[in-house]
Structures are given as structure tokens and as C-alpha cells.
C-alpha positions as CSV (number, residue, x, y, z in Angstrom):
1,X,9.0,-20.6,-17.9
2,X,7.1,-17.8,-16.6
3,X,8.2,-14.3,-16.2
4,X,8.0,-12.6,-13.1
5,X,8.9,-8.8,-12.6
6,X,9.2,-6.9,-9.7
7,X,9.6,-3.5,-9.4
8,X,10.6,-1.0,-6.2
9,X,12.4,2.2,-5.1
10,X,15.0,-0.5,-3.7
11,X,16.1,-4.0,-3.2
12,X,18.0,-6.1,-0.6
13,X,20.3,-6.1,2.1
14,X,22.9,-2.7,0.8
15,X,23.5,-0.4,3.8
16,X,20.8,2.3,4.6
17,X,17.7,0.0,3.2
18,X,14.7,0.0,4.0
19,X,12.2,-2.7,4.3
20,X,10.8,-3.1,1.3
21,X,13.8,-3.9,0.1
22,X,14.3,-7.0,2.3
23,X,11.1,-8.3,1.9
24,X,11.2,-8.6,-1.7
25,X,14.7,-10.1,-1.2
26,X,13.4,-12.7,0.7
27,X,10.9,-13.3,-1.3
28,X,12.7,-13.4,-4.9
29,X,15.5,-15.3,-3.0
30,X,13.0,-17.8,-2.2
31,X,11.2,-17.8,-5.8
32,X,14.7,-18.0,-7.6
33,X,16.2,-20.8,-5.5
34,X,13.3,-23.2,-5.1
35,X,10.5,-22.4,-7.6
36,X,12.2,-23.4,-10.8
37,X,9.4,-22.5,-13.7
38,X,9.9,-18.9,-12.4
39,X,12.5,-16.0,-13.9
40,X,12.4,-13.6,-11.7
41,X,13.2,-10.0,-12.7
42,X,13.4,-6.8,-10.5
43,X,13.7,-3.2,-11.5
44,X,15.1,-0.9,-9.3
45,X,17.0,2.3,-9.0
46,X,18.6,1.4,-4.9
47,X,20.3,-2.2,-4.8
48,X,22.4,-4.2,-3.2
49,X,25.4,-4.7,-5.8
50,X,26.9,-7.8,-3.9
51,X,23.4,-9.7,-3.7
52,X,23.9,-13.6,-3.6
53,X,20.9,-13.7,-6.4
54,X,23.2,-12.0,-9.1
55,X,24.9,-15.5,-10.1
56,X,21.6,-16.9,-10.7
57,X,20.4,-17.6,-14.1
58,X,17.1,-17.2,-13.4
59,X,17.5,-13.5,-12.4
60,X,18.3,-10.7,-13.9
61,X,18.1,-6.7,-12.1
62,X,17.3,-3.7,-14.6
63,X,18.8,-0.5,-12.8
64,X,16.4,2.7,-13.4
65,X,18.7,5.6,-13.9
66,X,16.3,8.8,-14.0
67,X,15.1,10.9,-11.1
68,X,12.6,12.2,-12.4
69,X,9.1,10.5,-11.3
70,X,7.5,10.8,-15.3
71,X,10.8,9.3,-16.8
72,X,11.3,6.6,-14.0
73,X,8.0,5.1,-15.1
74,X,9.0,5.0,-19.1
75,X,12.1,3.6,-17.9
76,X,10.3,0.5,-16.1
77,X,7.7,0.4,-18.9
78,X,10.6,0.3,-22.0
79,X,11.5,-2.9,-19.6
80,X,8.5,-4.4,-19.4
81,X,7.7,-3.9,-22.8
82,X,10.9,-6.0,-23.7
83,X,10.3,-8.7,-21.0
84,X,6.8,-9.1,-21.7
85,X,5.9,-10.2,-17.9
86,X,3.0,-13.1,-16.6
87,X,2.8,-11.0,-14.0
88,X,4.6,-7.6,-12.3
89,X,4.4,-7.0,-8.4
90,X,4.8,-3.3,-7.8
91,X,5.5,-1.3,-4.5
92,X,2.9,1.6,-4.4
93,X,5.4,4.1,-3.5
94,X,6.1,6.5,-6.1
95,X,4.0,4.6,-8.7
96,X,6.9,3.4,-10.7
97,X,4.3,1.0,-12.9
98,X,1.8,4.2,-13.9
99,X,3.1,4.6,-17.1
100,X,3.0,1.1,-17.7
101,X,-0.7,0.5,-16.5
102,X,-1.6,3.6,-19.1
103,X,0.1,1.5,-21.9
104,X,-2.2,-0.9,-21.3
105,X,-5.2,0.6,-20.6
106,X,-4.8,2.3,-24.6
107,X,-3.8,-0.4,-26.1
108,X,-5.5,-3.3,-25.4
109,X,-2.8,-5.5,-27.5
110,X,-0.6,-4.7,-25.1
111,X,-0.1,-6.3,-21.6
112,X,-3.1,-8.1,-21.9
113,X,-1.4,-11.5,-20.3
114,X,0.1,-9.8,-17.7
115,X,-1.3,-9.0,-14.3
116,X,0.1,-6.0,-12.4
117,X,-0.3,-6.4,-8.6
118,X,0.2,-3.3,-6.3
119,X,1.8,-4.6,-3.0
120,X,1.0,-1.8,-0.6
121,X,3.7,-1.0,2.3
122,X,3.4,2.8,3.0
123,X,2.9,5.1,0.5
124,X,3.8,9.0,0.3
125,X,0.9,9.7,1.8
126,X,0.9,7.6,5.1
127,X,4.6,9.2,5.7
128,X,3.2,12.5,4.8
129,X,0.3,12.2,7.1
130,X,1.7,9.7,9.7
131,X,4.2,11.7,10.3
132,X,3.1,15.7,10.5
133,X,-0.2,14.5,11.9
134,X,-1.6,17.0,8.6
135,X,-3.4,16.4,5.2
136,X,-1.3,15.8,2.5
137,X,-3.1,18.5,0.9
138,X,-0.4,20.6,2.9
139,X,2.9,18.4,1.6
140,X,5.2,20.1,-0.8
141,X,4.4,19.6,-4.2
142,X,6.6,16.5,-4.9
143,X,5.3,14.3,-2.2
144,X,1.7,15.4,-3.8
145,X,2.6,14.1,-6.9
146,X,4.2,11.0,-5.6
147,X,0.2,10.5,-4.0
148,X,-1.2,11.2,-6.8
149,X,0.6,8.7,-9.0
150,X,0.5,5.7,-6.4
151,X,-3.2,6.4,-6.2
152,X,-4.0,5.6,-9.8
153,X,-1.5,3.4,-9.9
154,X,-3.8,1.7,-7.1
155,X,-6.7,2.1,-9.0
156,X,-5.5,0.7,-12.5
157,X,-3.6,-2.3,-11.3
158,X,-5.6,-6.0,-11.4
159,X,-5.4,-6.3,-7.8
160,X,-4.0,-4.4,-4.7
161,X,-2.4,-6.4,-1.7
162,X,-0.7,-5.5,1.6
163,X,0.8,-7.7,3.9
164,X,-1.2,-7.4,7.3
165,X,-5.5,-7.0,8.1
166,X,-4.9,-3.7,9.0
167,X,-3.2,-1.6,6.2
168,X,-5.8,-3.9,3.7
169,X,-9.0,-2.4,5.3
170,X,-6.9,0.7,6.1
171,X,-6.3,1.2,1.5
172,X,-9.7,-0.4,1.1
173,X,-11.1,2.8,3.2
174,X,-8.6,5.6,2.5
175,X,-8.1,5.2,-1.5
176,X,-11.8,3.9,-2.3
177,X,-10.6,0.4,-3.0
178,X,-12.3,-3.0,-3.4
179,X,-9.6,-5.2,-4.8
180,X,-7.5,-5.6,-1.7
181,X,-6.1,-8.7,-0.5
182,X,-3.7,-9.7,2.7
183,X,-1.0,-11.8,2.1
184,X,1.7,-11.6,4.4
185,X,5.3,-11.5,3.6
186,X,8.1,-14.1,3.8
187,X,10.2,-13.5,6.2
188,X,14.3,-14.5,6.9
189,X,14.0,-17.7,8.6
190,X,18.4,-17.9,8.4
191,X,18.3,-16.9,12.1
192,X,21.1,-18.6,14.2
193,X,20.2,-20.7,17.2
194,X,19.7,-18.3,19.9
195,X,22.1,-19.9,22.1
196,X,24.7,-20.5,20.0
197,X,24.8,-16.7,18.7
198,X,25.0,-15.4,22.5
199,X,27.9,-17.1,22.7
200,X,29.6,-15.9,19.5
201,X,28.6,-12.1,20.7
202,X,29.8,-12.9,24.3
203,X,33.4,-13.9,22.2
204,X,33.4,-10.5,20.7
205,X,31.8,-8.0,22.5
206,X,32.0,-6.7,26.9
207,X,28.3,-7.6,28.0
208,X,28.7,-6.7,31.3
209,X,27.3,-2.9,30.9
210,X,24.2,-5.0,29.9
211,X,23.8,-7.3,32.7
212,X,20.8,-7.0,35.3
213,X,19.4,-4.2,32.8
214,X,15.6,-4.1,31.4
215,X,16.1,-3.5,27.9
216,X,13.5,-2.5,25.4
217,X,15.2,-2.1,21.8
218,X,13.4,-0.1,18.8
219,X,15.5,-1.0,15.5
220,X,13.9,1.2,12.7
221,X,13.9,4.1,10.9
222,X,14.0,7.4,13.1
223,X,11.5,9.8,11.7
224,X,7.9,11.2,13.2
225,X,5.4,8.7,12.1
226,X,7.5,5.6,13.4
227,X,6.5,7.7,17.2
228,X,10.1,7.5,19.1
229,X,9.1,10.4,20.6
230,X,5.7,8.7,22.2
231,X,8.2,5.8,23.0
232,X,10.9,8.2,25.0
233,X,7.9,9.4,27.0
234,X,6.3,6.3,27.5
235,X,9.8,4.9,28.8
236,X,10.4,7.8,31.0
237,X,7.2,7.3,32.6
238,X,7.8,3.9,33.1
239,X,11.6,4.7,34.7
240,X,9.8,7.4,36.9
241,X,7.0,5.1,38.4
242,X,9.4,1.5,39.0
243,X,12.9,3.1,39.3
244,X,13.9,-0.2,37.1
245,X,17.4,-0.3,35.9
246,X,16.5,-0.4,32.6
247,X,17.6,1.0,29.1
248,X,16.0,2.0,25.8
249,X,17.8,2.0,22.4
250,X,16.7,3.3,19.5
251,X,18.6,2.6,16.0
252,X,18.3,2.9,12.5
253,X,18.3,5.7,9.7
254,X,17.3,9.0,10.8
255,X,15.0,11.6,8.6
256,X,15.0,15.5,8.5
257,X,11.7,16.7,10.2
258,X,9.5,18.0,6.5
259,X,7.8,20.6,8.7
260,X,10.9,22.4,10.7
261,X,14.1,21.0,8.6
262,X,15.3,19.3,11.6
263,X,17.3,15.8,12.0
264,X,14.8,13.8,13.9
265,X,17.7,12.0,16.1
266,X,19.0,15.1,16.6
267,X,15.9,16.9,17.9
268,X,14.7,13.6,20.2
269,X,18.0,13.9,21.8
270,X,17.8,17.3,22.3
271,X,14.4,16.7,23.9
272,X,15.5,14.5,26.7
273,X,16.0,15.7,30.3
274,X,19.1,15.5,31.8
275,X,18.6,13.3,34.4
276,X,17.4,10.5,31.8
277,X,20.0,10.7,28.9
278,X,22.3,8.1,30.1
279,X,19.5,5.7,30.2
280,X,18.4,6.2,26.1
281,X,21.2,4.8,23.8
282,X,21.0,6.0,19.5
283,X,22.4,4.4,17.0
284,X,22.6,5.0,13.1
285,X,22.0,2.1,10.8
286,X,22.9,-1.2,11.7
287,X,24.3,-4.3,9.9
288,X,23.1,-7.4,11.0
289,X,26.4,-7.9,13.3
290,X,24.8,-4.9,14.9
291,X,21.5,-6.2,15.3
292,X,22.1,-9.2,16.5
293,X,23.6,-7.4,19.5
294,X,20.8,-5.9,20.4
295,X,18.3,-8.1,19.7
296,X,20.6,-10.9,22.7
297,X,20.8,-8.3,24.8
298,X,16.9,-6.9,24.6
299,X,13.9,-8.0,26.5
300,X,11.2,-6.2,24.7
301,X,11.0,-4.9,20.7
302,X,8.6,-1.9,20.7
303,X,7.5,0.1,17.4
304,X,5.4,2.9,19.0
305,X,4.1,3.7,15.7
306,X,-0.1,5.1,15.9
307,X,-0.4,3.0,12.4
308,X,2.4,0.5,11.4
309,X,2.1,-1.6,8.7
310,X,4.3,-5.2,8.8
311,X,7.4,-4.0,10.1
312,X,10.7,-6.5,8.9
313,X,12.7,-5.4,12.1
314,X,9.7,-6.2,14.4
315,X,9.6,-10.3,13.1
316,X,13.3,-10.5,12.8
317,X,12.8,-9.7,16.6
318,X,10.5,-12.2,17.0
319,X,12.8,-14.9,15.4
320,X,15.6,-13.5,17.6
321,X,12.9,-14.9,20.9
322,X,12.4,-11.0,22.0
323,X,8.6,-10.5,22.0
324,X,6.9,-7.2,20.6
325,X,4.5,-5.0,21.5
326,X,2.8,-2.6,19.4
327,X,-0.2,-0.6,18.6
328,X,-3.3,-1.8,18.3
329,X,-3.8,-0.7,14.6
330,X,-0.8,-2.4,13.2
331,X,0.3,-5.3,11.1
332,X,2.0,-6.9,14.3
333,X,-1.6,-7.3,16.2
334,X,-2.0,-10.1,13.4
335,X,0.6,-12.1,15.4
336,X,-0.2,-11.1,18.4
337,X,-3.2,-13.7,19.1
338,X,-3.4,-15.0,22.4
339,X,-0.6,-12.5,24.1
340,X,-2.8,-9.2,22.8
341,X,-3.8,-7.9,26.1
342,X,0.3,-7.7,27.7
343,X,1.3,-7.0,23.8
344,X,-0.5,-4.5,21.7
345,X,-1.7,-0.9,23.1
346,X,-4.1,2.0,22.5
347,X,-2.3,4.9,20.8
348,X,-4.6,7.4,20.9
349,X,-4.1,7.0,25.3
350,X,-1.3,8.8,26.1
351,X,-0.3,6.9,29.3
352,X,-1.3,2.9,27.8
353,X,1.9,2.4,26.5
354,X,3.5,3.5,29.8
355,X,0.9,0.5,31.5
356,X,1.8,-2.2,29.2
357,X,5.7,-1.6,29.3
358,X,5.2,-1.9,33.1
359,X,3.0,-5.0,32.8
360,X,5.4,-6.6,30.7
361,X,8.5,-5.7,33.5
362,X,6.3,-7.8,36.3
363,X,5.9,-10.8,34.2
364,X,8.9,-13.4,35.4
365,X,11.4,-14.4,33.2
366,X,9.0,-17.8,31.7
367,X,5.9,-15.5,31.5
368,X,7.9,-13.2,28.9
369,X,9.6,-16.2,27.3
370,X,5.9,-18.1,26.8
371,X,5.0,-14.2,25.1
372,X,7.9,-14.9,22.8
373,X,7.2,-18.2,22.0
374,X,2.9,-17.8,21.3
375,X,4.7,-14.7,18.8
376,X,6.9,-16.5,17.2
377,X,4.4,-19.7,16.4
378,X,1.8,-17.7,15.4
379,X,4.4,-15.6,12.9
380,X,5.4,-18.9,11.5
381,X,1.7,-20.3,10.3
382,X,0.7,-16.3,9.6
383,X,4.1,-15.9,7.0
384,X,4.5,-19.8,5.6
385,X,5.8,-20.1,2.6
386,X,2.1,-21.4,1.4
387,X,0.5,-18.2,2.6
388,X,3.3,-15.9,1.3
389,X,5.0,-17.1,-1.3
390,X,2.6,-20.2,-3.3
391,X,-0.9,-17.6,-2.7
392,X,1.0,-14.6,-4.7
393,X,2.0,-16.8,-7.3
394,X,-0.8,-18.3,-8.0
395,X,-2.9,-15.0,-7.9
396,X,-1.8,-13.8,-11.2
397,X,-3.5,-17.1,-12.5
398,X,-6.3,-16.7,-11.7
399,X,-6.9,-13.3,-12.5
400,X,-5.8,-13.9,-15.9
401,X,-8.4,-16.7,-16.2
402,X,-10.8,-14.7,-14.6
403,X,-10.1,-11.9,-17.4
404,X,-10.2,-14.5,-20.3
405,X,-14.1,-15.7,-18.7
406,X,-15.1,-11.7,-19.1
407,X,-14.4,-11.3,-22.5
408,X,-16.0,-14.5,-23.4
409,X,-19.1,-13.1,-22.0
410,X,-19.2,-9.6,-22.9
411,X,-20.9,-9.9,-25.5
412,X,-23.9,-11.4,-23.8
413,X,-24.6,-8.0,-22.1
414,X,-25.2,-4.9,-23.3
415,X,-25.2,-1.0,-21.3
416,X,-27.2,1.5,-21.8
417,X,-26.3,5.3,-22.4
418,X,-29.1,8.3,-21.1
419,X,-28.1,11.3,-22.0
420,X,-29.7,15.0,-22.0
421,X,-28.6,18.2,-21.2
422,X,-28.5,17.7,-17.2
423,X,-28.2,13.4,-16.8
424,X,-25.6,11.5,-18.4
425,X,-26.1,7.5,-17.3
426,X,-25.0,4.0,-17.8
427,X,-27.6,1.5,-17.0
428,X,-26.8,-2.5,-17.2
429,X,-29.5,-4.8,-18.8
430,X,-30.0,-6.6,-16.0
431,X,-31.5,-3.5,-13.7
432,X,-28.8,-2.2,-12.1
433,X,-27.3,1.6,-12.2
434,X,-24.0,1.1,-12.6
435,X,-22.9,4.9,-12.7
436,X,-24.5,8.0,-12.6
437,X,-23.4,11.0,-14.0
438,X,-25.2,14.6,-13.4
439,X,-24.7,18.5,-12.6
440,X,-28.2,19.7,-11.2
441,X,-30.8,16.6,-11.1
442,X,-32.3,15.6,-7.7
443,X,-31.5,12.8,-6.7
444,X,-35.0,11.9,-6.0
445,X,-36.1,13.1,-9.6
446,X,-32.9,11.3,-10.9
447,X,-34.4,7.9,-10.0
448,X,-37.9,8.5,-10.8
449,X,-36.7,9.9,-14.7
450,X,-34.9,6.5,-14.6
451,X,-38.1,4.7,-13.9
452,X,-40.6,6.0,-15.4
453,X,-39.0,5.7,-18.8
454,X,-37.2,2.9,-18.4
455,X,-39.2,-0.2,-16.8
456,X,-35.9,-2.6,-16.7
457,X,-34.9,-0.7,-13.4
458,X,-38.0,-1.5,-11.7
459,X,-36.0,-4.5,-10.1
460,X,-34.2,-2.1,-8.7
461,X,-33.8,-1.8,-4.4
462,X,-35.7,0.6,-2.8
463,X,-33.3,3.0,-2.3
464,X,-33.2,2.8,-6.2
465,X,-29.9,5.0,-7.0
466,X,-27.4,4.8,-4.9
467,X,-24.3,7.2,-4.5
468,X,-20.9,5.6,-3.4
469,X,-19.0,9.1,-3.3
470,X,-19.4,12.7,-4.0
471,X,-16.7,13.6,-6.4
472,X,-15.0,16.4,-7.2
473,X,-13.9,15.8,-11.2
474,X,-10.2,15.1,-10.6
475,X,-8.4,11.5,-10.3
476,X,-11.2,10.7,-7.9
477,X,-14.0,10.4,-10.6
478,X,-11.6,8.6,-12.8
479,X,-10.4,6.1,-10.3
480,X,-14.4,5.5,-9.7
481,X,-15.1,5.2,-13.6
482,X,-12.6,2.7,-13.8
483,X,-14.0,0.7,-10.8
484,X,-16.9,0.4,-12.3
485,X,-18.3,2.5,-8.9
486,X,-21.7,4.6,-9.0
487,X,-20.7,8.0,-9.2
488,X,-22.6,11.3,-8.7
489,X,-20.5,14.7,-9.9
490,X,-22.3,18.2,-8.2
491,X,-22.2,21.3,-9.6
492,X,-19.3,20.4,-12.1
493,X,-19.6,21.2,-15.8
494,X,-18.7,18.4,-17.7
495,X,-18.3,21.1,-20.8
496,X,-15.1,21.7,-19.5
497,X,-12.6,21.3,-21.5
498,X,-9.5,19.8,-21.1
499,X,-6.7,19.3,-23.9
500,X,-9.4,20.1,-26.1
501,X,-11.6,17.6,-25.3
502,X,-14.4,17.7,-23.0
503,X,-15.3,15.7,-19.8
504,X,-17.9,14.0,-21.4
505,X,-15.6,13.0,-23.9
506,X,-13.1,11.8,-21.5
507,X,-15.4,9.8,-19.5
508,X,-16.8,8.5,-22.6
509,X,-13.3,7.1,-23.3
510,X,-12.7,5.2,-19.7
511,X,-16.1,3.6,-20.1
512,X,-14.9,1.9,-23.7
513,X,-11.9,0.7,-22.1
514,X,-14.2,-1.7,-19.3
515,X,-14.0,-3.9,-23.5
516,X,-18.2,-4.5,-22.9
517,X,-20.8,-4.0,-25.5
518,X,-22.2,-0.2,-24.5
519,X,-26.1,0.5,-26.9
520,X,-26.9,4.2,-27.1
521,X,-30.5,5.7,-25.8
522,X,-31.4,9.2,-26.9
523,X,-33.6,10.4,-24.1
524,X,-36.0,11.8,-26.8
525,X,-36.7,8.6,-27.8
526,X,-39.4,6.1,-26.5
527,X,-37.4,4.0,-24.2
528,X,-39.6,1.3,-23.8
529,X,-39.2,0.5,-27.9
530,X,-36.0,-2.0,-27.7
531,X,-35.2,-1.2,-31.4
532,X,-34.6,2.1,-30.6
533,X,-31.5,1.3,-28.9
534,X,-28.3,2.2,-31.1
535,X,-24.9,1.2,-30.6
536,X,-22.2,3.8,-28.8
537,X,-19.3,3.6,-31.6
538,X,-15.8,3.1,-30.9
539,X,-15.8,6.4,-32.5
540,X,-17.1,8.0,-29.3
541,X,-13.5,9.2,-28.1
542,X,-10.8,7.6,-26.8
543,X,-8.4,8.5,-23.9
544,X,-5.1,9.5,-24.8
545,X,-2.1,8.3,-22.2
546,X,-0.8,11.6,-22.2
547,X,-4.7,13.2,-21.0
548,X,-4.2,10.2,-18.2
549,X,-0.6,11.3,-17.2
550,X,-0.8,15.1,-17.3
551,X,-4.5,15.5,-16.4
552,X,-3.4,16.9,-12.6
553,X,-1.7,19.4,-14.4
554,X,-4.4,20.8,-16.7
555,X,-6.8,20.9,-13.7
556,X,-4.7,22.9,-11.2
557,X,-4.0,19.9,-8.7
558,X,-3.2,23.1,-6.2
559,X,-6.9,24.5,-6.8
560,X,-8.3,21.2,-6.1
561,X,-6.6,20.2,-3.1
562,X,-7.8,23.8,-1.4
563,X,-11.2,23.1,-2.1
């Protein structure tokens, strides 16, 4: 039976989660109760203690007990190290699998069957930065460290995924990432006919306050980067130029503003003229009686989000038959095909969303309902249970066999290593620079040195090296070591020390752990004479875990970020 392992800040359906925490319920649900060579595990510190799964044996839940970031991630790998996982899917945030991913990076004995896949949602960053509209370089110190640790956590895991086109290219970009793939997520398909839950919810509830309305519901968390705020204006404008009788609610969990302290509900209500108050409706966190309400009574789901990646409220929406309409650079656009042009809008124009709400008001009642319906079949070949469930599983295989093909050939190739007082290099056999490291050489001269005394690179392009960053040396130039990226370092000493060791030393140590067959080439040596080549020892320094973990601490992460 294989072993499965997922691990998050929180799982399933308790009250106040997020969505994470119902994906990966749907998705382990859906593993546990039809995939029967699987045992599913999930770690977790949030949960939903009355979960369905519990009374399956082929599940267990771990509960993390520690707060602190560090400890959280010994705690999930003392797990892992007593499961001993096929494969573990990871949420990025918080980088609850670092510790674990440093285990196995120094000590190759360890975890060397088991595939960690980040699965990226939004990450401390993207709130930071959605949200503020600033750097993160300006977040308090905790949410820095909590992007610092999802970013190597990024760069050390097997494979990176998200579930929509647009937050893939959006990591691939922002984190220096080529090991991204989209696979969308499973989604709750235990939806009651639509007709026959109207009529349960006329049973219980007074509808008649909703009647003749144009409703537009938001059910998400309330908090800057999900945009109410852009979504009260773009309503108000929309009120001011039809006079509709229409009505805007807004529900879910509500944040405290990180920049003025303020309750984000609070301050949006606040916010509101007078003469339009009556017309928005909040509500905290709802339980699905709760959103079933609003999703009968609503005519349009909007998430005014500028960036949003594949939001659970928005395609439980769609399965209620209320269409959606969201930005343009958002994981909904993915299902909006063939309805894009009433459905989807520009963020970065302040009045589109105002246009498209009003576009979407003229259409009669069977031009909205044939929206809903192009939505919801193009949701339901997008998140199929071959596309999201059967594609992750068999992921993990194949980059396990794909790992077991490497070693075999390994020792077929060989690396070079040029050193002297001002280039440090790694060249492969075949031609090709494969990273670059240097304080003061010219580009320009670098390649010619390279050429002239080594006539393997003259197969080279013409461009000949090529940089793919500027680094400073902090986790960027490890997470580009460890890519295997071409990397230049300016006006860095790589003398410097840290915990006693040297940069060169250090870098020395990621290289060994790529497990190929690295030959040595003093640059005072002929370097056209093949058996001058000698081999670059084991001996040359290794990375300790500890250098990994607390390596943003010896370099002044504070320092860097001003720079």
C-alpha cells in the first residue's frame, strides 16, 4: 500500500477555515474512499475534529502542537521520518516541510523514495503584497520569515504545482521557478439539486425581502488583497448609473488591516455613504446552511481580487448555477472559456468592473443562465477526477523513476571545476556552462578565459555565457545552486565567512549534493591535457542542516532586504 502524506496549516470543513483546508478534504476524501492502494495521512495543527474521514482505516491525522515556525517543521519531519512517505504534498504556506527537505538534502539515505510536492495556494508573500499593495521587504519580521521558508521550501521540493495557469506562471516568474505544474483541484460535487434545495430554504427561511432584487454575493475571506473595497465601489457605481434594485453581500472571516491595526469589515463599513448602506449586507463566517442561502438567492458571485488564485467559494458557486466573474489574472479565467468577455475584467481599470456588472444586469434571465451553464461544464472537464486527483498521483511516480534513470547515469558525465583568485566555475563535458561564479571578471573576459583554455566550450551559442540572475549571496544564490541555474555573484566576497566556513565552502557543499561525478581543473594547469583533470573529493565540504536553516540569520536578513 502506498503512503501518502499531506501536510497544511489546516484541514477540512471546522468553522473559520479556510480553503486550503477544503480542498485537501475533498481531495483525501476522495483518495481514501475510492483509491484503495492509498493510506492517506495529513499533518496539521487546524482540523476539523468531527471529519467523516476519521473512521477510516486508511487515514490517520498527526496534530502539530508547536507555534513556533522552526519546531513546527521537526514536528512534521519526526512524522515523516516514522511514516516513511511515497510521496508528501505540502501547502507552501509557512514551509511546514523545510526541515524535512534539509534532512534529505544531508543525508542522502534518507527520503530518497519519497517525492515532496509543494502545492502552491498563496503564500505569505502574495497576502503581504496583495494586500498592502508594498514589498514584503516592508512586512514585520514574522511574515518575512514565513517568505523566506516557503521560498526554499519551493526551491528544494521535486516539483512545485498550483491549481490554475495563472498562479503557475505567476511562481514560475516571482520565485525563479522551472518545476511548476497546473493541476487543478477536486472540487465538492455533493451539491443538492438546485430546485429541490430552493424549496427546502423557501421551508425555512422569509424570501420575500429578496424577491425582484439583483443580487451579487462575495462569500470569502474579508481582508485587503481579496479587493471588497474595489467591489463596494464598483457596486456603487453600478447602483448610481441603473438605479437597479439590487443588493451586494459580502461574507466570510474578516482580517485586522497589518498596516493601520484595523478590522477590515469594520473599516469597509465605516467607508460606505449613508445613502447606500442598506443596499450592502456583511456577514461573518458561514456554514454551509448559510451559504446555500445566498448562493439561491444570488445572481452573480464576484471575487474582485487584482490576483486570485482558484478560489473554493467561487466553484462551489458555480455548482450552485450562479455564474462568476472575476479578474482577468485569476484562476477562475481558466473556466471562464467562451463567457470571458461578460465574465472576467481588467483590474488595473478602475471603472471595468463597474462595465461588466452592468453588462451582466442587461443580459435576460436565459442569457445569464447559458453563462452559468458554459461555467459550470467547463469547471467539470477543467477539475475531473482524471485531471485532479489520477494526474497528482501518478506524478510522484514518475519523478521517482525519473530520479532512479539520473543516478544510473551519473556516472557517465563528469563537471569540471575552474578556479582562481577572481572565477570560480562548473563546466559540463558536453559544452555547456552550467554555473558561473565570480567577484570582478568581465563578463566578456569571463567567456573568452573559458575559451581560450578550454576548447570543449567552443560548441557553445554565441552569446557564450549566459546570466539567468544577478544575485545577491543570500537564499537567492542557493535556491539557483540548487536548480542547477547559471549564476553570476557581483562584488560579493565569497571569503566571507559564515559559521566558520566560507562561501566557497558552502557552495562547494550544494554542488555535491546534485550526487554527479564533479573532476577538478587547477587553472594553472594546461587545460587542454585531459589527465590533468583530478577528482573534487567528497572531502571538499559538506553543508550542514543547521548552515541551511539559520543561514538568514547569520547574514542579517534585515541588511539584505534594504539593499
Amino acid at each position: 500500500m502506498k503512503k501518502i502524506v499531506f501536510v497544511a496549516h489546516e484541514y477540512g470543513h471546522y468553522k473559520g477555515h479556510g480553503g486550503i483546508a477544503s480542498y485537501l478534504y475533498q481531495l483525501t476524501s476522495y483518495i481514501v474512499k475510492n483509491c484503495p492502494n492509498y493510506f492517506v495521512y495529513v499533518i496539521t495543527p487546524c482540523f476539523d475534529k468531527n471529519c467523516d474521514l476519521l473512521q477510516y482505516k486508511n487515514f490517520s491525522l498527526y496534530k502539530i502542537n508547536n507555534e513556533n515556525l522552526h519546531q513546527q517543521g521537526v514536528e512534521v519531519l519526526n512524522v515523516l521520518k516514522k511514516i516513511k512517505p511515497d510521496m508528501v504534498e505540502v501547502a507552501e504556506f509557512l514551509g511546514m516541510c523545510l526541515e524535512s527537505l534539509i534532512y534529505r538534502m544531508e543525508n542522502k539515505n534518507e527520503f530518497k523514495n519519497t517525492v515532496f510536492i509543494v502545492d502552491n495556494h498563496t503564500a505569505s508573500r502574495e497576502c503581504y503584497e496583495w494586500s498592502t499593495k508594498l514589498p514584503v521587504s516592508l512586512a514585520p519580521n514574522h511574515i518575512k520569515e514565513a517568505y523566506i521558508r516557503e521560498k526554499m521550501q519551493m526551491i528544494l521540493a521535486d516539483l512545485n504545482i498550483s491549481p490554475s495557469t495563472f498562479l503557475s506562471d505567476y511562481v514560475k516568474k516571482r520565485y525563479k521557478l522551472n518545476n511548476v505544474t497546473t493541476i487543478p483541484h477536486p472540487i465538492n460535487l455533493n451539491f443538492s439539486p438546485k430546485d429541490e434545495l430552493l424549496n427546502e430554504i423557501k421551508n425555512k427561511y422569509d424570501l420575500s425581502y429578496y424577491q425582484n432584487k439583483f443580487i451579487i454575493s462575495c462569500i470569502t475571506r474579508i481582508e485587503g488583497r481579496k479587493n471588497q473595497k474595489g467591489l463596494i465601489e464598483s457596486f456603487i457605481g453600478f447602483l448610481n448609473s441603473t438605479k437597479a434594485n439590487a443588493l451586494l453581500i459580502l461574507a466570510g472571516n474578516s482580517a485586522i488591516n497589518s498596516i493601520n491595526g484595523l478590522d477590515e469589515r469594520e473599516e469597509l463599513y465605516s467607508n460606505i455613504p449613508e445613502e447606500h448602506k442598506s443596499k450592502i449586507k456583511f456577514y461573518d463566517f458561514l456554514d454551509k446552511d448559510g451559504k446555500d442561502l445566498i448562493y439561491q438567492i444570488s445572481n452573480l458571485s464576484i471575487i474582485a481580487s487584482t490576483y486570485e488564485n482558484f478560489p473554493v467559494a467561487m466553484t462551489e458557486s458555480i455548482y450552485q448555477g450562479v455564474p462568476v466573474m472575476a479578474s482577468k489574472f485569476s484562476g477562475c479565467y481558466d473556466f471562464m472559456s467562451g463567457c470571458e468577455d461578460k465574465t472576467s475584467f481588467d483590474p488595473f481599470d478602475k471603472f471595468d468592473l463597474t462595465k461588466k456588472i452592468t453588462l451582466f444586469y442587461n443580459l435576460n434571465q436565459n442569457e445569464q443562465q447559458d453563462i452559468s451553464k458554459i461555467q459550470l461544464d467547463n469547471i467539470l472537464k477543467l477539475c475531473a477526477v482524471e485531471n485532479s486527483v489520477y494526474n497528482k498521483l501518478h506524478l510522484y511516480q514518475d519523478i521517482l523513476k525519473k530520479r532512479k534513470e539520473l543516478n544510473l547515469t551519473n556516472n557517465k558525465s563528469s563537471l569540471m571545476y575552474i578556479a582562481d583568485n577572481d572565477l570560480r566555475g562548473i563546466v559540463k563535458e558536453e559544452g555547456i556552462v552550467n554555473i558561473v561564479l565570480y567577484n570582478h571578471t568581465d563578463l566578456r573576459n569571463l567567456k573568452l578565459y573559458i575559451n581560450n583554455t578550454y576548447p570543449m566550450l567552443d560548441n557553445t551559442d554565441k552569446q557564450g555565457v549566459t546570466a539567468i540572475g544577478n544575485y545577491e549571496i543570500d537564499y537567492e544564490v542557493v535556491g539557483a545552486l540548487i536548480n542547477n541555474k547559471i549564476i553570476i555573484i557581483k562584488n560579493v566576497s565569497l571569503d566571507k565567512n559564515v559559521l566558520g566556513k566560507s562561501w566557497y565552502n558552502i557552495i562547494a557543499g550544494i554542488l555535491l549534493q546534485r550526487e554527479e561525478n564533479y573532476t577538478y581543473l587547477p587553472t594553472n594547469l594546461d587545460l587542454n591535457g585531459i589527465n590533468n583533470i583530478k577528482e573534487l573529493h567528497n572531502s571538499m565540504y559538506k553543508l550542514i542542516i543547521d548552515e541551511m536553516f539559520y543561514l538568514k540569520y547569520c547574514l542579517k536578513l534585515e541588511e539584505c532586504y534594504e539593499k
